[in-house]
MIDREN-10095 format. One record per residue (C-alpha): residue in one letter; x, z, y; residue number from 1. Coordinates in steps of 0.5 Angstrom, whole numbers. Example, Ala and Ser with C-alpha at 12.3 -4.5 7.8 and 13.67 -1.06 7.14 Angstrom:
REM MIDREN-10095
 rest    px    pz    py  nr
    A    25    16    -9   1
    S    27    14    -2   2
This chain:
REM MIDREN-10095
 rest    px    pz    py  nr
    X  -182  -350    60   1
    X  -189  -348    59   2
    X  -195  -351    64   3
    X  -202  -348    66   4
    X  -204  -353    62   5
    X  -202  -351    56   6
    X  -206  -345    57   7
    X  -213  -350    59   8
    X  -219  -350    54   9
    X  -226  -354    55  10
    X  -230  -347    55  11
    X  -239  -349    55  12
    X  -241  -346    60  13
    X  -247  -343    57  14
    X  -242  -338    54  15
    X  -240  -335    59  16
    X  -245  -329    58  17
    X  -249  -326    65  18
    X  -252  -320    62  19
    X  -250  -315    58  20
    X  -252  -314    51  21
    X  -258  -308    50  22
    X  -252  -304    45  23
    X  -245  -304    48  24
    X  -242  -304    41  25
    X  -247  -310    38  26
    X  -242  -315    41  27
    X  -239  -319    36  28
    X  -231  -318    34  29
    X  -226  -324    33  30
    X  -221  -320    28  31
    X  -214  -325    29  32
    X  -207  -323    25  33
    X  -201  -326    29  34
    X  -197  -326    22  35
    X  -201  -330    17  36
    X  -206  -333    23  37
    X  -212  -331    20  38
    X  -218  -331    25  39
    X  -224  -326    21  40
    X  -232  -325    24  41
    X  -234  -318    24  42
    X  -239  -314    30  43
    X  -235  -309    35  44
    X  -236  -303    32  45
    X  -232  -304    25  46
    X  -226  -303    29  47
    X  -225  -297    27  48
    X  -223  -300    20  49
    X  -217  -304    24  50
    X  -215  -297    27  51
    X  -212  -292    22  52
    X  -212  -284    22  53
    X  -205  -283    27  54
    X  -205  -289    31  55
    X  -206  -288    39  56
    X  -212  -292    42  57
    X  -211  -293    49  58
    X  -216  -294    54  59
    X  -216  -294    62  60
    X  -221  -290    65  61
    X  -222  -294    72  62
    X  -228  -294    75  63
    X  -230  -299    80  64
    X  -231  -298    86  65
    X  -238  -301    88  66
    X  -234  -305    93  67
    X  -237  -310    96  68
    X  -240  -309   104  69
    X  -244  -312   108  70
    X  -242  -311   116  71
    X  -243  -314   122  72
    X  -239  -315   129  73
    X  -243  -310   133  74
    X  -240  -315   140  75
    X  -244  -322   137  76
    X  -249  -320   131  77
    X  -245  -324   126  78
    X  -245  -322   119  79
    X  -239  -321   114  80
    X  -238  -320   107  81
    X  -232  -316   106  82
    X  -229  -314    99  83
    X  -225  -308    98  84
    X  -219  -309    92  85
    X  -214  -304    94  86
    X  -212  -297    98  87
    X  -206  -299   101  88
    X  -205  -293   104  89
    X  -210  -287   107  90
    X  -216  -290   111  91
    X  -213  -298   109  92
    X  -215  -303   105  93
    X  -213  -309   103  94
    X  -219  -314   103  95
    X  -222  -321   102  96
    X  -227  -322   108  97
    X  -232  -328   108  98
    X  -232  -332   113  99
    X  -225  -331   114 100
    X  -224  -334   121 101
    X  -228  -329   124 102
    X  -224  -323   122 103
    X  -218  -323   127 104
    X  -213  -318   128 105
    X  -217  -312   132 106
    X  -224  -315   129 107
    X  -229  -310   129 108
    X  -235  -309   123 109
    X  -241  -304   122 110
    X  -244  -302   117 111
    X  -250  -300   116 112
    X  -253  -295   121 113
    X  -245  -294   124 114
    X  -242  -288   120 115
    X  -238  -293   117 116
    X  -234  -298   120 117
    X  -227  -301   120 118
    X  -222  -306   124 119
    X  -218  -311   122 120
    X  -211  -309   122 121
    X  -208  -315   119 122
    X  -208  -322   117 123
    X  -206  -323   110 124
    X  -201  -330   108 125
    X  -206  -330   101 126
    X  -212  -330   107 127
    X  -213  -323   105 128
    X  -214  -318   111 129
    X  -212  -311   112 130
    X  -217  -306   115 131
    X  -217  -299   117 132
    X  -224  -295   116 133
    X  -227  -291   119 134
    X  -233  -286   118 135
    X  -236  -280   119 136
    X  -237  -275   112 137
    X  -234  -277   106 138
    X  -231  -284   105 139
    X  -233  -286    97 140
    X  -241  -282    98 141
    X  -241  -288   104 142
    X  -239  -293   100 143
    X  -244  -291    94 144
    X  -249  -291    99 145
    X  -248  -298   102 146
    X  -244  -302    98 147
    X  -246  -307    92 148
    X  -242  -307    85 149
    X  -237  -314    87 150
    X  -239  -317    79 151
    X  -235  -324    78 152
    X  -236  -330    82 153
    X  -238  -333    75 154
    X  -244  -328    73 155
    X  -250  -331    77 156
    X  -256  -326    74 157
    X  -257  -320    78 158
    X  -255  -313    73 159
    X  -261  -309    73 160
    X  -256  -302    71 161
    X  -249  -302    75 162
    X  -246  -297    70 163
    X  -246  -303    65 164
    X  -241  -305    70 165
    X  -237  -299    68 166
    X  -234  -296    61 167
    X  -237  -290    58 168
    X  -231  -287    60 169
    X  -229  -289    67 170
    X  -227  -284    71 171
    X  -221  -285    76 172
    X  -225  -288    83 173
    X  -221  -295    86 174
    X  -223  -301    82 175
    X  -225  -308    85 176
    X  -226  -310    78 177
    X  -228  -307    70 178
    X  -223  -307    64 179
    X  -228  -311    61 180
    X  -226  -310    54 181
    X  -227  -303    54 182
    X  -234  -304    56 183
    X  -235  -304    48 184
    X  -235  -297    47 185
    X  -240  -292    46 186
    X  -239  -285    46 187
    X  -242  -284    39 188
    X  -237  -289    37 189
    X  -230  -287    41 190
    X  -233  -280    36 191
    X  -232  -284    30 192
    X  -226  -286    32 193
    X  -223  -280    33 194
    X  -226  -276    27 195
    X  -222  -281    24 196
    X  -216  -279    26 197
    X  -214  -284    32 198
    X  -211  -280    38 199
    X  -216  -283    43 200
    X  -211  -283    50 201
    X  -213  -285    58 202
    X  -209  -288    63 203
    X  -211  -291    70 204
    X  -210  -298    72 205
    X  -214  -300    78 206
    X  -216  -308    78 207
    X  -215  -312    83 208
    X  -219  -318    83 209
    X  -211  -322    82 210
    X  -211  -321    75 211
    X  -218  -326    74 212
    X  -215  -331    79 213
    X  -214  -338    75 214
    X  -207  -340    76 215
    X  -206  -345    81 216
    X  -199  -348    80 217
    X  -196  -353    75 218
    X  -190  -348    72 219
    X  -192  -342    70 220
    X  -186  -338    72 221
    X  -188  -340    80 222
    X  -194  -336    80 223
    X  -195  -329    84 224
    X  -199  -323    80 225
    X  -202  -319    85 226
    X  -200  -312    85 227
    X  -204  -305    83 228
    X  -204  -299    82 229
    X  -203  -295    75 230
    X  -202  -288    73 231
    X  -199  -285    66 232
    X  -200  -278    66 233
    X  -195  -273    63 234
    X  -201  -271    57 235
    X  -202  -277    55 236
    X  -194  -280    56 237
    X  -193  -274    51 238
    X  -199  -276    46 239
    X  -196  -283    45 240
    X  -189  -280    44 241
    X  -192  -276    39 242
    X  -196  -282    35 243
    X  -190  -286    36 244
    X  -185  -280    32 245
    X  -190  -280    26 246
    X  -190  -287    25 247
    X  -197  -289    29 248
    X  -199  -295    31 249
    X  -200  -296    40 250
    X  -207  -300    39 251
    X  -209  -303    47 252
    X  -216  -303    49 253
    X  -215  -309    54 254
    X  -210  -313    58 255
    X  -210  -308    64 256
    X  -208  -302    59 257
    X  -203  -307    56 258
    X  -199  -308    62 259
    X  -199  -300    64 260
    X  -195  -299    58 261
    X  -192  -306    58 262
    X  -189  -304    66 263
    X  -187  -297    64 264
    X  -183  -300    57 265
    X  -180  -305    62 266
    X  -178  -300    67 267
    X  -175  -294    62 268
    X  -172  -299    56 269
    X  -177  -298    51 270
    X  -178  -291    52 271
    X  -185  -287    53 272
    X  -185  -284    60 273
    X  -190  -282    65 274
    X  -190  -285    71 275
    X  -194  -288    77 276
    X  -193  -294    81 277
    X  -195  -301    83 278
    X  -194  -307    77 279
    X  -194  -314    79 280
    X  -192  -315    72 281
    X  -194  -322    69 282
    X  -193  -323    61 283
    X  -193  -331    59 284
    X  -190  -333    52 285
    X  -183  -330    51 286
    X  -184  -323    53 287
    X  -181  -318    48 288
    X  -187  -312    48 289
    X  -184  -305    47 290
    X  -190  -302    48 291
    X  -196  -305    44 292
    X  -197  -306    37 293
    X  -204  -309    37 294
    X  -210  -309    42 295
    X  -217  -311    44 296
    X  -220  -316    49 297
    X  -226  -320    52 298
    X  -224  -327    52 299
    X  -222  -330    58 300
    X  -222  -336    64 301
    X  -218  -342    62 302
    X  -211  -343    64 303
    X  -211  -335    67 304
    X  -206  -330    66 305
    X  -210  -326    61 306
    X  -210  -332    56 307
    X  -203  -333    58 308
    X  -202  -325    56 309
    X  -205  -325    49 310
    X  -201  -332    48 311
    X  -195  -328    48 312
    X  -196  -324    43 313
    X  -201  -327    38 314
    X  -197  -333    39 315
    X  -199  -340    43 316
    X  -202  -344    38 317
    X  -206  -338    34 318
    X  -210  -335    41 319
    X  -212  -343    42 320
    X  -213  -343    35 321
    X  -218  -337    35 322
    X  -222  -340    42 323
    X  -223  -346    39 324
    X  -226  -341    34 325
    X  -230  -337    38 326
    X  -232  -343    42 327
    X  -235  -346    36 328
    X  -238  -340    33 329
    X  -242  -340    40 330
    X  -238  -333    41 331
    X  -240  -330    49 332
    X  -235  -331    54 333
    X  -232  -326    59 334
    X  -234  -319    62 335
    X  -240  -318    59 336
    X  -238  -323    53 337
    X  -235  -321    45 338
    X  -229  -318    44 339
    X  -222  -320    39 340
    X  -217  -315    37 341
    X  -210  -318    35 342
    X  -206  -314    31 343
């Protein structure tokens, strides 16, 4: 039985990067090969020597949203931080709200000058709440006019341009978080790659803040992902079913567009379908993929999910082996850190 233990590394926190580097593709690339377990140094942009004319590189198209609200109680003033994860259904969310003692059930909050508001429906068992909002004109057009984009608690620099937070390629509104390792991309390079010959294919994955959450119990089967929203589309469903007949590759850009594919592999016994739904799938060591044949990612938090993840594809020892790596070749970790593709 594995433990998060197994999983635990020591990580300087001077590697955890606080700003985005000036050209997103300059980042460094840990190349690892999980048959012979070679680790190889390389910058993003010759990724594209990774991909081949056929292959399908699939990447999620989320955008965050710019989550995080300051409101008040309009009875006594009291100010609440409140951060926004998922639409669970119509004018409600689902919300981390700080200080939580002072969100009970019927708790009302404005923000701003009063054209957006919302009251707490529901006390969560996580410590979450449920509000619904309510507004005048367009909910998102509110949003981006009082919210402030929700960066990881381990970001402590203030980011001077919010779209460093998004992919060059984020279209879907609802995230509280990036899909980091997309943030690599330019649109000159996703050219290149196509030009190449590799289908460049999108789906959505909305990202909760749960997929960032360390695991805080001893055995890892005990622990509870959150569940978030995903999308494959009839268009792109078709695109990997064509590279998959001709012999292509299935290349991930990021744990979150690995679980898409994952889930639906999962729920359809290999087969590519377009589908919709919620996922709370969680892949440890052990896992059979049915989907993915290689990936890129950002290097991730200690004894989380995501490390777990790359583990049962790459191997335990290996992925540890490549962070100690990374470590010592002073590697940037996290969201606006390097990346690595596993092949």
């Amino acid at each position: 039985m594995l433990t998060t233990e197994d999983f635990d590394f020591d990580l300087p926190e001077e590697l955890i990067a606080q700003t985005p580097l000036e050209k997103r593709d300059s980042s460094r690339l840990l190349v690892l090969d999980r048959e012979t377990g070679q680790i190889s140094d390389k910058h993003f942009d010759e990724i594209i020597e990774e991909l081949n004319p056929g292959d399908a590189l699939v990447m999620n198209d989320t955008r965050v949203l710019p989550a995080r609200l300051y409101g008040e109680k309009p009875e006594t003033g009291g100010h609440l931080e409140v951060l926004l994860l998922n639409n669970t259904q119509g004018d409600e969310w689902e919300t981390l709200i700080k200080p939580a003692r002072r969100a009970k059930v019927g708790t009302q909050i404005v923000f701003g000058d009063g054209r957006l508001r919302a009251e707490v429906k529901t006390e969560l068992e996580h410590g979450g709440r449920i509000v619904e909002f309510s507004y005048e004109g367009i909910f998102l057009e509110n949003l981006e006019s009082l919210g402030e984009m929700p960066l990881p608690p381990y970001i402590k620099e203030r980011l001077d341009d919010p779209e460093r937070y998004q992919t060059v390629y984020a279209k879907e509104n609802g995230s509280a978080a990036a899909p980091t390792a997309g943030l690599h991309f330019t649109p000159e390079l996703l050219e290149k790659i196509a030009a190449k010959g590799v289908k460049l294919v999108y789906l959505t994955l909305h990202v909760g803040l749960g997929t960032f959450r360390p695991v805080s119990v001893e055995n890892i089967e005990e622990h509870q992902m959150h569940s978030e929203f995903y999308r494959l589309t009839e268009e792109a469903a078709a695109q990997l079913n064509e590279v998959r007949k001709n012999g292509g590759k299935i290349i991930a850009v990021g744990t979150t567009s690995i679980r898409t594919l994952e889930t639906i592999g999962t729920k359809f016994n290999g087969e590519i379908k377009a589908d919709s739904g919620w996922t709370d799938i969680f892949i440890t060591p052990g896992y059979e993929f049915k989907i993915v044949q290689a990936f890129s990612t950002n290097f991730h938090l200690p004894k989380s999910t995501l490390v777990m993840l790359v583990s049962a594809f790459a191997g335990r020892d290996e992925t540890l082996a490549a962070y100690h790596h990374a470590i010592e070749e002073r590697y940037r970790f996290f969201s606006f850190g390097d990346a690595m593709f596993v092949k």
